[in-house]
N, C-alpha and C positions, 0 to 999 in steps of 0.2 A: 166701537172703540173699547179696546182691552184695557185692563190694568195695568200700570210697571210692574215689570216683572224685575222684582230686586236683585235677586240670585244672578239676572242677568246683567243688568244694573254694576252690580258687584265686578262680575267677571269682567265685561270690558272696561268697566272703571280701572279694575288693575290693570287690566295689557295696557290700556292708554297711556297710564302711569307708568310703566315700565319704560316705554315707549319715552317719555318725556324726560323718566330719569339719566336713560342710557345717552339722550342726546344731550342733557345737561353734561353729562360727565366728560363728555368727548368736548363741550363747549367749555366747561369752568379748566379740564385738565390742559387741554393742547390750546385751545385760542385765546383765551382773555387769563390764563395763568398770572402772568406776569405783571398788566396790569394792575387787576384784583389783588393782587400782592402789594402792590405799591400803594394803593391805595389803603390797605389795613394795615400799612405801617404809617399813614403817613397820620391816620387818626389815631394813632398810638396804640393798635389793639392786634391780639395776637392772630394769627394764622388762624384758619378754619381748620378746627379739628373735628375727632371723630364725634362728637357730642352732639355737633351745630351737623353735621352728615347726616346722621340719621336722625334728625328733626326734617330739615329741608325731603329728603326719600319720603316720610312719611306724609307728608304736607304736599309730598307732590301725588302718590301715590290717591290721598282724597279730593286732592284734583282732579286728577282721570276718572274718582267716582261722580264727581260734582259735573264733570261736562256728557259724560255717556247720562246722570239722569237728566241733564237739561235735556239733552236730546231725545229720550223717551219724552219729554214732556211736550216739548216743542213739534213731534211727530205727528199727532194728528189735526196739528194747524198746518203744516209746510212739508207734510207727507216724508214715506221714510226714504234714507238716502243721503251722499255724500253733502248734498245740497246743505239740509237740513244739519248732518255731521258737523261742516264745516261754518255755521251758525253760531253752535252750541259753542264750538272750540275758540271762533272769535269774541264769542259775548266774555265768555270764561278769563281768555287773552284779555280783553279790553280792561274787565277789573284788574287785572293781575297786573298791569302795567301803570296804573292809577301809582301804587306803592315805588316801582320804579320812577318816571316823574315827578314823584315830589322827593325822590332822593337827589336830584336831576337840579330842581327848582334850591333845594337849602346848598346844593354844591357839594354833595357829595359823591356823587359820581360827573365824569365828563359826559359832554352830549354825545361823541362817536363812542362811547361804551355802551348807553344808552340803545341809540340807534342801531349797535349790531346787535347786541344782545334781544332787545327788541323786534328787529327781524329774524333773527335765528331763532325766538322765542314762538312767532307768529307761526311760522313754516312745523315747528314741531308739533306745538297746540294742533292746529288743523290736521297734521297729517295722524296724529294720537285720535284725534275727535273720530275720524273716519273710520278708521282702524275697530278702535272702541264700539263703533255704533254697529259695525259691521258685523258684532259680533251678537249685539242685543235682540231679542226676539219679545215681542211682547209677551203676554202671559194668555192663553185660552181664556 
């Protein structure tokens, strides 16, 4: 059993991150738009702008580091591969929706916002996890 290999760690953390971002963007600009609009006016707070953007990039981008090294980590218990990929991305996913439900439970978001966002959230995570991991080599 090798080391994590950081550098590698690094690299597919960001593609995953990339990968997570670019579907966010296609998810927050064309489908839940208008929603998510309605709802930040209806709590009296403004628009998301460019400030709250590149926090969420960044925060997403140490996401796809946070599941490529789960995956290094998890690799020599459940071997390397998608299998394993798709672990990391779910465990990753599972906390990350912990915050969404209980936006869910105080009533601040509806449950079909939830539920899409949540599945559209799950199919990215995993298909980033893969991606990511595909890219990781352990270290010599």
């Amino acid at each position: 059993m090798g080391k994590i290999n950081v550098t590698r760690v690094i690299l597919g953390g960001l593609v995953a991150g990339l990968i997570i971002n670019i579907s966010e963007y296609v998810l927050n600009i064309y489908v839940v738009a208008e929603e998510s609009a309605a709802i930040m006016e209806r709590m009296g707070l403004p628009p998301v702008g460019m400030h709250q953007i590149v926090w969420f990039l960044a925060l997403t981008f140490l996401m796809g580091i946070l599941i490529v090294f789960l995956y290094a980590g998890l690799r020599p218990r459940f071997g390397a591969g998608a299998k394993t990929a798709a672990i990391a991305g779910v465990a990753v996913w599972l906390v990350a929706m912990m915050g969404g439900v209980s936006d869910l439970i105080i009533g601040l978001v509806p449950a079909n916002l939830l539920v899409l966002t949540g599945a559209w959230s799950l199919v990215e995570t995993v298909v980033a996890a893969i991606v990511g991991a595909w890219l990781y080599q352990e270290s010599a």
